[in-house]
C-alpha positions as CSV (number, residue, x, y, z in Angstrom):
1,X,5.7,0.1,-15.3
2,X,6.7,-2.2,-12.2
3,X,5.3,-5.0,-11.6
4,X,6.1,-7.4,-8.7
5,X,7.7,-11.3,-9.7
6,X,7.4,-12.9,-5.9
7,X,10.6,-15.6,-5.4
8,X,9.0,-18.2,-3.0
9,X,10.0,-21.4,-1.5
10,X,11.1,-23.4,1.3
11,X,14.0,-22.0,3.6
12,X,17.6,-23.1,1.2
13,X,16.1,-23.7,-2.1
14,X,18.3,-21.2,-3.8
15,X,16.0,-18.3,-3.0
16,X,19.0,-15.2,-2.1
17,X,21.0,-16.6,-3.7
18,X,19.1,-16.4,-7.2
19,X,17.9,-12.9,-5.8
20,X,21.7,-11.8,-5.4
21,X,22.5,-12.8,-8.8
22,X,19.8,-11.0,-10.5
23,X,20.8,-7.7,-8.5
24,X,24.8,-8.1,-9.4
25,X,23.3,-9.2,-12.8
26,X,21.3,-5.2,-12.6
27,X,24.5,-3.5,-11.0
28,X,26.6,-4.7,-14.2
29,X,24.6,-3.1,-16.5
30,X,24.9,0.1,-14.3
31,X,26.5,2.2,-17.0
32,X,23.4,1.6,-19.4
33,X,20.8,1.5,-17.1
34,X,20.6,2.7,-13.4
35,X,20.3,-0.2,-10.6
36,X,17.5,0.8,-8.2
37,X,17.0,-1.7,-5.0
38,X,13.7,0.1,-3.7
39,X,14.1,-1.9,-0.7
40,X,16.4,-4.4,0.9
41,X,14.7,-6.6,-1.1
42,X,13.4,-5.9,-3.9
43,X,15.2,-4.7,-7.3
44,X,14.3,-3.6,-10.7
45,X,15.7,-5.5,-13.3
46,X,16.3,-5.5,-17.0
47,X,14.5,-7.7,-19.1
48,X,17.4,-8.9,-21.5
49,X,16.5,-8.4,-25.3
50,X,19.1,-8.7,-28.3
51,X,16.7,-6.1,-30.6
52,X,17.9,-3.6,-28.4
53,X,21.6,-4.5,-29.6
54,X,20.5,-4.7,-33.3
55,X,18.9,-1.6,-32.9
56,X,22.4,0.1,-31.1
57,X,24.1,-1.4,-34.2
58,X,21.9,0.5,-36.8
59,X,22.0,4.0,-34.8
60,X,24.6,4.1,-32.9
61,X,23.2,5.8,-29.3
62,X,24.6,7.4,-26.6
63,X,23.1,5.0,-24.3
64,X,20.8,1.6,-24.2
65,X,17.6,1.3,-22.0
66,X,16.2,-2.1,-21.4
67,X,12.3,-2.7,-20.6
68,X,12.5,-3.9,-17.1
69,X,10.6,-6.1,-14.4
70,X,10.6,-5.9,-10.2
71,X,11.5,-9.0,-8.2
72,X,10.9,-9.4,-4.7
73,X,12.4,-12.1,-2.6
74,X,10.0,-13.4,0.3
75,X,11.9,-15.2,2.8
76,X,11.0,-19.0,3.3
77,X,7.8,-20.2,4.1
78,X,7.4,-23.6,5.9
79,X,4.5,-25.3,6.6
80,X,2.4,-23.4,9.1
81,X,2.9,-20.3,7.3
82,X,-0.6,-19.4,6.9
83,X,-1.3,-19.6,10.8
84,X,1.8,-17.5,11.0
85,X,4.7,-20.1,11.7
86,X,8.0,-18.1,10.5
87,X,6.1,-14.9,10.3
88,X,4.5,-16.8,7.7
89,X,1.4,-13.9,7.9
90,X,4.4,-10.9,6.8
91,X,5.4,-13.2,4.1
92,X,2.0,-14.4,2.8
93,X,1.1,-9.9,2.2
94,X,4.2,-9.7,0.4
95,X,3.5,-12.1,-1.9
96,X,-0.1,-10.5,-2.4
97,X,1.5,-7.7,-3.5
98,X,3.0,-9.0,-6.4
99,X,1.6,-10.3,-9.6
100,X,3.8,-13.8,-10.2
101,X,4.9,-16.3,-8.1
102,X,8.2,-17.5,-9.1
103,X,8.4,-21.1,-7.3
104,X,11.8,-21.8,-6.6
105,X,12.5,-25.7,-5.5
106,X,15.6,-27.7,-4.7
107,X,16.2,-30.2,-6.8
108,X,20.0,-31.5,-6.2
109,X,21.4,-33.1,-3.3
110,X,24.1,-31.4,-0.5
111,X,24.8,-33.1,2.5
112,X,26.1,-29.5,3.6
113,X,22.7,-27.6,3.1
114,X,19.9,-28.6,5.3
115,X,16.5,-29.0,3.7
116,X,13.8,-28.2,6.5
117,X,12.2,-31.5,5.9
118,X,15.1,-33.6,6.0
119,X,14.8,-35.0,2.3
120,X,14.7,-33.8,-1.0
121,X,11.2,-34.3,-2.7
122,X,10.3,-31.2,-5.0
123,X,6.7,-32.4,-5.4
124,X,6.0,-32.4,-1.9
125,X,7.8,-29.0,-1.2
126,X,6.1,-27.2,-4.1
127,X,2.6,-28.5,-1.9
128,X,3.8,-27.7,1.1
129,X,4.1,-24.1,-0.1
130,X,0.8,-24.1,-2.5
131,X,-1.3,-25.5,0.5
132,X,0.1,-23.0,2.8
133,X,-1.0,-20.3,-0.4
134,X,-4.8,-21.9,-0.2
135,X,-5.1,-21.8,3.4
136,X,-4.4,-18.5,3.9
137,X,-7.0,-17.7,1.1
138,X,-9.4,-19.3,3.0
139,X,-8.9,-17.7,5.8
140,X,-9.3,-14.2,4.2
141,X,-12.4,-15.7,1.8
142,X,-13.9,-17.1,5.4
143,X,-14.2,-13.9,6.8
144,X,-15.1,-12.0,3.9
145,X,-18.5,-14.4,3.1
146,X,-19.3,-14.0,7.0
147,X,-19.3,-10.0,5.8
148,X,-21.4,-10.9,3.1
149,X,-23.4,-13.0,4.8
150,X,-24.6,-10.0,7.2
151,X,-24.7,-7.5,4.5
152,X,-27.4,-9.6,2.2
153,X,-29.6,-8.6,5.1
154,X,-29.9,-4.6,3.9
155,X,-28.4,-4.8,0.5
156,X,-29.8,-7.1,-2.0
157,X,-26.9,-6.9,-4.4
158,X,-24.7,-8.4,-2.1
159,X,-26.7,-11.3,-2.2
160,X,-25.1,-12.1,-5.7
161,X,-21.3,-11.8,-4.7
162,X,-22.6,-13.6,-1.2
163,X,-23.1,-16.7,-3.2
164,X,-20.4,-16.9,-5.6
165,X,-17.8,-16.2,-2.2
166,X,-19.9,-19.1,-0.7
167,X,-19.4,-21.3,-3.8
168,X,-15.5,-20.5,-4.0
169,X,-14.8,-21.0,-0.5
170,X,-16.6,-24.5,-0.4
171,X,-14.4,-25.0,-3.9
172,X,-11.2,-24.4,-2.3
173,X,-12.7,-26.1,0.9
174,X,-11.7,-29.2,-1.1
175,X,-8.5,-28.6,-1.8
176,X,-8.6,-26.8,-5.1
177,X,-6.9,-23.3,-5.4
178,X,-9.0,-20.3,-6.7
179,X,-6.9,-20.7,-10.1
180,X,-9.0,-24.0,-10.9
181,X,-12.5,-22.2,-10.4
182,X,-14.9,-23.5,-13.2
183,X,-16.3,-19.9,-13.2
184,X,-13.8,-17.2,-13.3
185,X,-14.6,-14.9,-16.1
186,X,-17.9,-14.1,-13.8
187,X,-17.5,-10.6,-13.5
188,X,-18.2,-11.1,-9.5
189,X,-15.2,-13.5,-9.1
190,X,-12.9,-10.5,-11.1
191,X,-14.0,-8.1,-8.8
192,X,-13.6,-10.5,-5.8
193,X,-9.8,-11.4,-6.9
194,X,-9.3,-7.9,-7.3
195,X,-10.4,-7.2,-3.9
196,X,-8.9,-10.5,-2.1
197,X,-6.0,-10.8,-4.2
198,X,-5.7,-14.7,-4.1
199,X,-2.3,-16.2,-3.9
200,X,-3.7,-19.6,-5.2
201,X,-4.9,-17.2,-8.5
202,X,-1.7,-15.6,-9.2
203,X,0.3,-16.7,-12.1
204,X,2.7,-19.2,-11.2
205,X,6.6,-20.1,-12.9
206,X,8.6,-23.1,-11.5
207,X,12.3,-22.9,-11.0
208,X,14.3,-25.6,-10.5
209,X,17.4,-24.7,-8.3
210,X,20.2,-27.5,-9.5
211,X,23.9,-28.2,-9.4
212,X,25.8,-28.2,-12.2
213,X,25.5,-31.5,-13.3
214,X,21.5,-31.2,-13.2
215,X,22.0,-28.3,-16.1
216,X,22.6,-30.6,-19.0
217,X,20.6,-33.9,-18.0
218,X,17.7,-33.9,-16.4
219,X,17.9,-35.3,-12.5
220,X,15.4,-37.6,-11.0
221,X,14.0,-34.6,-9.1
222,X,14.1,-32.3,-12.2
223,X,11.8,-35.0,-13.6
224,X,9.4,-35.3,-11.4
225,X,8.4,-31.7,-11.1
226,X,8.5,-31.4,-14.2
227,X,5.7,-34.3,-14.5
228,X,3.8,-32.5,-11.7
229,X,4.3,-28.9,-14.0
230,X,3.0,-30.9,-17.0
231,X,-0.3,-31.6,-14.8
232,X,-0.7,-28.6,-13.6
233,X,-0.1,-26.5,-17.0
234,X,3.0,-24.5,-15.0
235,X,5.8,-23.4,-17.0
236,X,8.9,-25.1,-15.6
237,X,12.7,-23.4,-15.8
238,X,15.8,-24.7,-14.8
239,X,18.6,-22.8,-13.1
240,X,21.6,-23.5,-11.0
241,X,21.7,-20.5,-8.6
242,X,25.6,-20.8,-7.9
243,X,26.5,-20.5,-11.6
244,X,23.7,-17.8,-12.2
245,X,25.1,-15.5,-9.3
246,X,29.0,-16.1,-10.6
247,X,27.9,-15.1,-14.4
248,X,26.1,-12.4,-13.4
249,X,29.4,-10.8,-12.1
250,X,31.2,-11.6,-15.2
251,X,31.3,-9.0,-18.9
252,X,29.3,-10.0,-21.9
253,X,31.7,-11.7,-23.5
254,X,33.2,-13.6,-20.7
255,X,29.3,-15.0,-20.0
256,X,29.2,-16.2,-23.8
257,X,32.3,-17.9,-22.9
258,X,31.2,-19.4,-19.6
259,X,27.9,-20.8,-21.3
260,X,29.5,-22.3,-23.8
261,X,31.9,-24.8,-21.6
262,X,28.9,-25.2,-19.7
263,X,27.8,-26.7,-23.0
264,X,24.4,-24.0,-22.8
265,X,22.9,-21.5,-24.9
266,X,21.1,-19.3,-22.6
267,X,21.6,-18.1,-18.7
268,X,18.7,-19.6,-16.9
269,X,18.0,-16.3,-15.3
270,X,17.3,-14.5,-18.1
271,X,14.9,-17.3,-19.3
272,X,13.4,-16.6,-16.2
273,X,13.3,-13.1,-16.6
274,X,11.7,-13.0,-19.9
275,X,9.6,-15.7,-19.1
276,X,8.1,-13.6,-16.4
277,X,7.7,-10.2,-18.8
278,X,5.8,-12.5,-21.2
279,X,3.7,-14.0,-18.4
280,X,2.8,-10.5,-17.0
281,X,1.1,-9.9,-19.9
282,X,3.6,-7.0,-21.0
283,X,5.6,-6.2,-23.8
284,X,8.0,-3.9,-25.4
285,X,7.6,-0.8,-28.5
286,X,10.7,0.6,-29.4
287,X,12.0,3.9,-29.6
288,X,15.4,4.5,-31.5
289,X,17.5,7.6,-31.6
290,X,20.6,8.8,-31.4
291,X,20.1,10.0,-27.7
292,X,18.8,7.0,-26.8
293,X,17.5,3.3,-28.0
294,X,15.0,2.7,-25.4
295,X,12.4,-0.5,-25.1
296,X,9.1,0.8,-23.4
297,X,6.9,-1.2,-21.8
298,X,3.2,-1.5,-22.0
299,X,0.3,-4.1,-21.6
300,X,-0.8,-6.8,-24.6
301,X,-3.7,-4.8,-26.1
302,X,-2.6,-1.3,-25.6
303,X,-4.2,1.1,-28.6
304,X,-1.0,3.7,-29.5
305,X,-2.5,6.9,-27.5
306,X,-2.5,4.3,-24.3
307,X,1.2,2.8,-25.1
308,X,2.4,6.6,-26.0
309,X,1.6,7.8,-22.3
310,X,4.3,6.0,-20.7
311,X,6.8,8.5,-22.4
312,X,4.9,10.7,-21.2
313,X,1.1,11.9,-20.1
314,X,1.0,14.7,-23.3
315,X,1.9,11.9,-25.3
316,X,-1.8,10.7,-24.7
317,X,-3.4,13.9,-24.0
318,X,-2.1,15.4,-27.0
319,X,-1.9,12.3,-29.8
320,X,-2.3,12.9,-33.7
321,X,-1.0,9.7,-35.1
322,X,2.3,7.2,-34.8
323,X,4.5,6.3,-37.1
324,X,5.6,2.7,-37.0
325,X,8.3,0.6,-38.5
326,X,8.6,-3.3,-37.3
327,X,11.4,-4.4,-35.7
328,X,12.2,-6.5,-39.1
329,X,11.9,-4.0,-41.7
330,X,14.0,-1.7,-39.3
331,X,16.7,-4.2,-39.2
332,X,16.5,-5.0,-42.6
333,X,16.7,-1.7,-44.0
334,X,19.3,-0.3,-41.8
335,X,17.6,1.8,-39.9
336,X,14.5,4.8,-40.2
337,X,15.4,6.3,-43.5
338,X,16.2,2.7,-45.3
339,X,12.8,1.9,-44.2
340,X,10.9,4.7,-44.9
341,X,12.6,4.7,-48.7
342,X,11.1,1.1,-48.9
343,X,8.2,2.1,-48.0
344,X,7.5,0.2,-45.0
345,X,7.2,3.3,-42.5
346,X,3.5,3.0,-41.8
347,X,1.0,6.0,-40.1
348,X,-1.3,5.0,-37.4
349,X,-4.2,6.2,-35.4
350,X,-5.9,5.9,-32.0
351,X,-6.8,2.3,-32.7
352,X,-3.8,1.1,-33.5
353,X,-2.7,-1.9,-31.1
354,X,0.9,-1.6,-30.7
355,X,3.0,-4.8,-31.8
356,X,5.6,-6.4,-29.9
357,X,8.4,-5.4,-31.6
358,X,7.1,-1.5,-32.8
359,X,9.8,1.1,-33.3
360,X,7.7,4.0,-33.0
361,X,7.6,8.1,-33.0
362,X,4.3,9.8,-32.1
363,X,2.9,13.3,-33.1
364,X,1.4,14.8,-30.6
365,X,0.0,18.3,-29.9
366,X,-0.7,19.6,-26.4
């Protein structure tokens, strides 16, 4: 299941170079998992999870397969974008096609590295880039009520999605990005986002590109995005880029070491992955075997029939039941048969909502 995290920003905010670190951080798991770049710039990546080394502990498999997430890096935008300064139109579809925005801004100072505004202010860049987002919206929303507007004349339900397109765009007319709309669970506005795709409605992270002495204490310019994050109800995650793209070329254990004279727990790129599985909406079942510990991804809410098909379509066609053990009682009782001797192996049906977590194997007859 790919779907699209868009890396956004101003031109040298850390952009590539976060984008080459998560695709050397890809290529170094190459012997678990195989690196695809689908494009030059776009990559599939794993989404890091210690179960899945718990799990290899326990059974012992020939090889690991991580759940895994597509990232797409969009070169700059500058102001202007929207009327198609710096081919801003190009970069504005790409980011349509994906499902997050991952907000990269600078928040350190480098005489050496221009900023294309001359100063560093991460407030200001973050609106240069979400105005740029809104104004292209309204450009697409204008046209569309002017459709509207005509078809109300010969088809009366039109008239309905006419107005609530007329609302929005006098809404965002003000300033305010579809994602504020007071009435979005109207089933008109889901069908009109899923038509439009607005950029100002996409889920949105913040990453704040630092230098190594902003990863410990909190700069002046780390603190005032973060205030404007706060406001905005954004998650906020910081990273330096530099460090990120020289541990991502570095074995397991020499990146425990790293991260611990940096005096951090936790690479700021995998927060950022995970961060972005969760915000997706996904998460991972678990299959565990001697061929193969495997996390599989599915959406939140999935029924087991729905979450068996990504295995495989006769999963689905064919289901008779699952049978589940949590992650937990797995672990705890070393494995399938320690579990199922405790009696915590459970048998599920179609309406079973897969956990986060599941270690599963379905029965299925086609």
């Amino acid at each position: 299941m790919g779907l699209g995290v868009g890396i956004v920003g101003l031109p040298n905010v850390g952009k590539s170079t976060t984008f080459n670190a998560l695709t050397k951080a890809q290529n170094a798991e190459s012997a678990n998992y195989p690196f695809c770049t689908i494009e030059p710039n776009k990559a599939v990546v794993p989404v890091p999870d210690y179960r899945l080394d718990k799990l290899a502990e326990i059974v012992n498999p020939k090889r690991i397969q991580n759940s895994t997430i597509d990232f797409v890096d969009i070169a700059g935008l500058v102001r202007g974008a929207s009327k198609g300064e710096g081919l801003g139109n190009q970069f504005l579809s790409n980011i349509r096609e994906c499902e997050i925005i991952l907000h990269l801004v600078r928040c350190f100072d480098d005489e050496n590295i221009t900023h294309v505004e001359n100063s560093i202010d991460p407030v200001r860049d973050v609106k240069i880039i979400e105005d740029e987002l809104l104004f292209a919206d309204l450009e697409s929303l204008n046209k569309k009520v002017e459709k509207l507007s005509k078809q109300t004349r010969i088809d009366k339900e039109a008239a309905a999605m006419y107005e609530l397109a007329k609302d929005l765009f006098e809404f965002m007319e003000e300033g305010n990005p579809a994602s504020k709309y007071h009435d979005k669970e109207n089933d008109l506005f889901i069908t009109l986002d899923r038509e439009m795709r607005f950029l100002s409605n996409k889920a949105m992270l913040y990453g704040a590109n630092v230098d190594e002495d902003g990863l410990l204490i909190d700069n002046e310019y780390v603190q005032q995005l973060a205030s404007h994050a706060v406001l905005n109800d954004i998650p906020l995650i910081k990273q330096c880029a530099k460090i990120e793209e020289e541990l991502a070329g570095l074995e397991e254990d020499e990146r425990e070491e790293f991260l611990s004279e940096l005096g951090i727990l936790e690479s700021g790129l995998d927060v950022i992955i995970r961060r972005s599985f969760e915000k997706l909406g996904l998460l991972s079942y678990f299959t565990a075997g001697v061929q193969e510990v495997r996390a599989w991804t599915i959406k939140n809410g999935w029924k087991a029939p729905k979450s068996a098909s990504v295995i495989h379509n006769d999963f689905e066609k064919g289901f008779i039941r699952a049978e589940v053990i949590s992650y937990n009682d797995f672990t705890l009782n070393q494995g399938e048969q320690g579990a199922k001797d405790a009696g915590k192996m459970r048998v599920e049906g179609k309406e079973y909502i897969v956990q986060d977590g599941d270690v599963m194997h379905f029965r299925f007859n086609v």
